[in-house]
N, C-alpha and C positions, 0 to 999 in steps of 0.2 A: 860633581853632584853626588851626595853621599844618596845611595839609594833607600839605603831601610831607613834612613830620618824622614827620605821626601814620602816614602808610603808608609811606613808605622805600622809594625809586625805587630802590635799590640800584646808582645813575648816579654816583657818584663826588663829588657836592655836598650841604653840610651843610644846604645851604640853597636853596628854590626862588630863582628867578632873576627877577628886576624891577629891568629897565636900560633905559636910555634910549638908542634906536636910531633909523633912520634911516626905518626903518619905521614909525615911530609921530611922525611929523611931523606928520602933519593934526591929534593931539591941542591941546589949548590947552596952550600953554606955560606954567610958571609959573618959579620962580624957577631958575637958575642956579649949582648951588653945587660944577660941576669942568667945564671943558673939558678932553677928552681924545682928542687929535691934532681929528681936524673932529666928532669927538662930543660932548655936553655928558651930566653926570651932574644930574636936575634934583633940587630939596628932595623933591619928592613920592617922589620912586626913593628919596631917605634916608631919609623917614620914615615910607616904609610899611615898610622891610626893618630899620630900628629899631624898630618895632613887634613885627615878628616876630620878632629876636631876643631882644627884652623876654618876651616870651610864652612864649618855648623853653626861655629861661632861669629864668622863675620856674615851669613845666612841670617841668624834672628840678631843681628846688633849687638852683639854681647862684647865687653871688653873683654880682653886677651889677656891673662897673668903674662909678667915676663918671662921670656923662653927658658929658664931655669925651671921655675916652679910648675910651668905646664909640662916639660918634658918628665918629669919628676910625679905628678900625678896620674900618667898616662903612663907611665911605666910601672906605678902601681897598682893599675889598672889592669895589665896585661898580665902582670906577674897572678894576681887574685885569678884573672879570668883563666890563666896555666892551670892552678891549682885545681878547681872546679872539676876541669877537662880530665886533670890527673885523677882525681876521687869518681867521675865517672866512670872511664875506663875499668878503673879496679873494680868498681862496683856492677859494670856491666850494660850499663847503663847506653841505649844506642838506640838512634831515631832510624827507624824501619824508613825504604822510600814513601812506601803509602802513607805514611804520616806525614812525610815531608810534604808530598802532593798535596794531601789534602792542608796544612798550612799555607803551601804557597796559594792553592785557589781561593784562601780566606784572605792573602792578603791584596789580591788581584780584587776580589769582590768589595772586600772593605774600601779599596779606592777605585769602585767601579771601573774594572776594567778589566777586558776580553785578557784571557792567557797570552794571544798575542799581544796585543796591546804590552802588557805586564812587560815580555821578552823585550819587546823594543825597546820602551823604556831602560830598562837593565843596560841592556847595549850601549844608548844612547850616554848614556851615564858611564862608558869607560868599562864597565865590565862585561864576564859572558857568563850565560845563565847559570853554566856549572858552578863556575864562583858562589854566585850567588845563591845558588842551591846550598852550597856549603856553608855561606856561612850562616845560614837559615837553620840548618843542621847543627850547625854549634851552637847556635841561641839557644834552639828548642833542648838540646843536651845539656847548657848550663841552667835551664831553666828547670828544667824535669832531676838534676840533681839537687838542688838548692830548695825544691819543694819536698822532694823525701825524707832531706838532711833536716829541715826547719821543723817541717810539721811534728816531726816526733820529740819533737823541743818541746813544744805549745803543750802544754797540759789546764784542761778550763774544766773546771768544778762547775758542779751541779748552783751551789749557792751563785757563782759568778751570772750563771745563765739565769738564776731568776731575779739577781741584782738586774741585769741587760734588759728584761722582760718587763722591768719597775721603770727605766729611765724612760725618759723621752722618745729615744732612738725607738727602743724597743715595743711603746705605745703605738707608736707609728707603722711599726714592722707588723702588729697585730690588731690596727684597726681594720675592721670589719666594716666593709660595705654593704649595703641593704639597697634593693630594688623596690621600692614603694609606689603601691596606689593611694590615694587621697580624695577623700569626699567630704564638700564643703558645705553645711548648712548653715548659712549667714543669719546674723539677729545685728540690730543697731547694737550700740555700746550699751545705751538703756529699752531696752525692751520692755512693750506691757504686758501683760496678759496674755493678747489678742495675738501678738506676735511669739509668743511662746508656744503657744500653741499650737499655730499651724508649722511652725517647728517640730514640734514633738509629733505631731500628724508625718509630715515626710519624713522623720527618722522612725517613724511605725512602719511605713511604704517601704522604705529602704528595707528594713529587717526582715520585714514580709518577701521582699523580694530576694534576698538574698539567703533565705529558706527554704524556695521553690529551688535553689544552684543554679538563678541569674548570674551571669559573669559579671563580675564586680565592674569592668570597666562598661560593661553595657551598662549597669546603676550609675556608675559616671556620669556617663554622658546626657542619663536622664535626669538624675535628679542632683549633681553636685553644684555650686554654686561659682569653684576654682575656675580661674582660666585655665587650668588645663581637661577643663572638665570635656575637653569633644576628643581627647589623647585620652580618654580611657581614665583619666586622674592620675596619670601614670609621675610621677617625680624624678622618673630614672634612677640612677646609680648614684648614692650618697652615701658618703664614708658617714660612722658610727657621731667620729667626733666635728662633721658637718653640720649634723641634725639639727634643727629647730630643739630647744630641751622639752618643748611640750613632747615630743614623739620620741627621744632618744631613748628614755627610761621603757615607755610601752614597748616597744620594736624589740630590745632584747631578750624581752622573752618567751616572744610570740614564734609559735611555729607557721610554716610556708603556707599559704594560704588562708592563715586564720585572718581574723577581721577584728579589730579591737572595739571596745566598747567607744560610744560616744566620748569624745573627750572635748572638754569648754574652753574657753577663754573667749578674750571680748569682740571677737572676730565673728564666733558663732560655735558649732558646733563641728567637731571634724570625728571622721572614722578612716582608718588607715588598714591597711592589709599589705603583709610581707610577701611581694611576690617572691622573691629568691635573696639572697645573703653570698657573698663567697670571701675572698681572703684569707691571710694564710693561716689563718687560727680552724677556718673553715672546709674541711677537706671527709670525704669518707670515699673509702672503697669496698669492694665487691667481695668474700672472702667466701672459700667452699673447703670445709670439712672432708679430707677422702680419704681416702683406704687404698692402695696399692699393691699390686702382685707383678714381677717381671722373671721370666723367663728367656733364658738366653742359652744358645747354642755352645756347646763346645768342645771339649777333645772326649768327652766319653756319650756326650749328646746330639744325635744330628737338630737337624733345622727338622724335618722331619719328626723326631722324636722331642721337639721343642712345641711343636705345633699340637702333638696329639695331648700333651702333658697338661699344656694350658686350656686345651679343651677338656679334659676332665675333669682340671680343679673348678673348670665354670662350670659344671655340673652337680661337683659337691657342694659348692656352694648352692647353688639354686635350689637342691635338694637339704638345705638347712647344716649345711657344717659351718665351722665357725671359721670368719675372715681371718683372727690373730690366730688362728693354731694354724691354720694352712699358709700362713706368711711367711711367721717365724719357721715353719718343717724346709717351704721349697722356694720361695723366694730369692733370686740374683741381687735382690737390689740392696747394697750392701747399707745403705743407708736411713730403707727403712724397716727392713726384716726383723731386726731385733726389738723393732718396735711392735711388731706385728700389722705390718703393713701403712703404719697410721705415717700421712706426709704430713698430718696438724695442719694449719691452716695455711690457705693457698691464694696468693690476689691473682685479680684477673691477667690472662697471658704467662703464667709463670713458669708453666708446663711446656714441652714441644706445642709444634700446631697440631698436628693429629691427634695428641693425646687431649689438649684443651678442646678443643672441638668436640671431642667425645664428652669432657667431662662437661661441660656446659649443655650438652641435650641430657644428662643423665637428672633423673626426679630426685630428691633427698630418699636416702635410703635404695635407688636402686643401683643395680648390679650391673657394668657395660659387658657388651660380647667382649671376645676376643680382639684386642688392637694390635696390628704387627705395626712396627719402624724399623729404622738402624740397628735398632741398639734390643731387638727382640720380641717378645708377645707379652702384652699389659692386659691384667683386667684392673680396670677402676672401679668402685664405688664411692657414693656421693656417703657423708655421714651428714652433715648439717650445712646449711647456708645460714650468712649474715652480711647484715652491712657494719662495720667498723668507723666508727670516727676516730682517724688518724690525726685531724689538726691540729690539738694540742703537741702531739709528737713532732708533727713537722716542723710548729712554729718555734719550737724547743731547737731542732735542725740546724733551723734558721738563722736563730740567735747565734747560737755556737758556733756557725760558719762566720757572723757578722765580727764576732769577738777573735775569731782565729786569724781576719782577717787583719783586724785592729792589732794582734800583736805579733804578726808576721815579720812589717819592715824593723822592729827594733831588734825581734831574735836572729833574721837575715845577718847584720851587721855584726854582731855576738860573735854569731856562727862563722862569719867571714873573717873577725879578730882572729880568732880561734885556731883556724886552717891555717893564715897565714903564722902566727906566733910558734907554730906544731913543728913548718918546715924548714928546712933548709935553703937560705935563699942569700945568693951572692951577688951586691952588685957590682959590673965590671967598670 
């Protein structure tokens, strides 16, 4: 039983990985059947990874190429998957255990199953965990070399992303779901007078009421005419391009809580209010303006003499000197001193905890005491708050991630030409 086919590492290889490296020299050598550049591929690497794709293949029913040309693909297989290992190495490239750990509990999880659990299986299947650790180890290494090598391939133009933004895909990628209420005043198809009227009488009461800041779904449930009129008129969660087109056009560009004018057709009269919008076009966060000063201890300054320092530039300040001259004079922080203190704009969390903590009680414009940490004594101040809408930028992200993805397997292959054409490769 091949074990990473029956749970599925979801690491980018059809097949666990058994090569022959440089790390595994003290094993007894046997036969020799590819040098490749100062690595060799040995029989034992072909025909245990011939085994297992004999085994995968009569697994899902697959016919079998005859043993020439499978032996022959599988060796080019190995040889490719040598190379990788090789450009890892050199490049440095090396899965820490904690990584490991945390992939093998993803792939325990992914096929619901206890750690133990996971081990026996492994076992039960011929092997023993360490193996398998290993060669988990080598996936995540050919993996993590083959995305550093690639991705610096991909180059996507600004035009490319708002081609992606135009198609289909990328409609979808940026339609915008809206949380709608709904209130129904029903008229036959031909209305008289009589019935007009006392229409336009409850869309009076309605507007009346939702002047006093009656909650819209309390107006609901009194006076709309919808079956979902006792839910508030609630519609739920409706993509952009779901909408009925009586509402699609009003809705965008009505802000949260507003309430649209009466709107007709032969159904009767409807009024809608955007309770909330989200999606990936739709996004803002939190951003604070601040000002920075750090003091830090060191070979001509005690901790002591850190502490008094920063107490009396929070003095000068308070007593009216100016933030950027006392930044730029005595400020540690090499990176915002020459600015004079300014960190420019900050999302929420960015800071340590202590220091975000601080900065989030401080008003716009004021001054924090004295903050110590690790790393010395901070005064912050606040210079401005805003909220930023980021979604456009995101969904721009987005795209470009969708498109890097789109031409990833074709430069993979490129890049695997490439390697192999580069080396030195004999076969025995």
């Amino acid at each position: 039983m091949n074990t990473l086919s029956k749970w599925g590492t979801n690491l980018g290889l059809a097949l666990s990985l058994t090569v022959s490296c440089s790390a595994f020299a003290a094993q007894k050598l046997d036969s020799i059947v590819a040098i490749v550049n100062d690595d060799v591929v040995l029989q034992s690497d072909l025909s245990a990874r011939l085994t297992q794709v004999k085994q995968k293949m009569a697994n899902s029913n697959t016919n079998t190429p005859d043993i020439e040309r499978l032996t022959s693909q599988v060796l080019d297989q190995l040889i490719i998957e040598n190379l990788q290992l090789q450009l890892a190495k050199k490049q440095g490239v090396h899965i820490a255990d904690p990584s490991l750990d945390i992939s093998i509990e993803r792939i325990a999880k992914n096929n619901q199953l206890s750690m133990a659990q996971l081990e026996q299986a492994v076992t039960n299947g011929g092997e023993s965990m360490a193996e398998f650790r290993e060669k988990i180890r080598l996936e995540l290494t050919v993996n993590e070399i083959q995305a550093t090598s690639v991705n610096r391939r991909i180059r996507i133009s600004e035009h490319e992303i708002d081609r992606y933004l135009a198609s289909n895909q990328g409609q979808k990628l940026a339609d915008t779901e809206y949380e709608i209420g709904h209130i129904l005043v029903s008229i036959s198809a031909q209305p008289d007078a009589e019935e007009l009227a006392l229409a336009e009488q409850k869309l009076a009461e309605i507007d009346a009421a939702l002047t006093q800041g009656t909650a819209f779904s309390s107006i609901a449930a009194t006076y709309s005419d919808a079956l979902n009129a006792l839910k508030g008129g609630s519609l739920g969660w409706r993509k952009g391009s779901e909408l009925p087109e009586l509402f699609a056009e009003p809705i965008k560009g009505m802000a949260i809580n507003e309430v649209s004018l009466p709107i007709r057709n032969s159904s009767g009269f409807h009024l809608i209010t955007l309770i909330n919008k989200r999606g990936a076009s739709i996004q803002t966060v939190a951003q604070t303006k601040a000002n920075h000063i750090l003091i830090v201890p060191n070979q001509i300054r005690t901790s002591a003499q850190a502490k008094e320092l920063i107490e009396e530039l929070h003095q000068r300040l308070v007593n009216g000197a100016d933030f950027y001259d006392l930044a730029r004079t005595f400020s540690d922080d090499a990176n915002s001193a020459h600015s004079g203190g300014d960190l420019g704009w900050l999302n929420a969390n960015q800071l340590p905890p202590v220091l975000q903590t601080a900065l989030d009680q401080l008003a716009t414009e004021e001054l924090s005491q004295p903050i110590q940490n690790e790393s010395g004594w901070h005064l912050l101040q606040v210079v401005e708050r805003r909220t930023k809408d980021v979604g456009q930028a995101n969904l721009r992200f987005q795209a470009k991630h969708a498109i890097k993805l789109s031409k990833f397997a074709n430069e993979l292959e490129n890049w695997l030409r490439e390697i192999r054409n580069q080396a030195y490769i004999e076969i025995r």
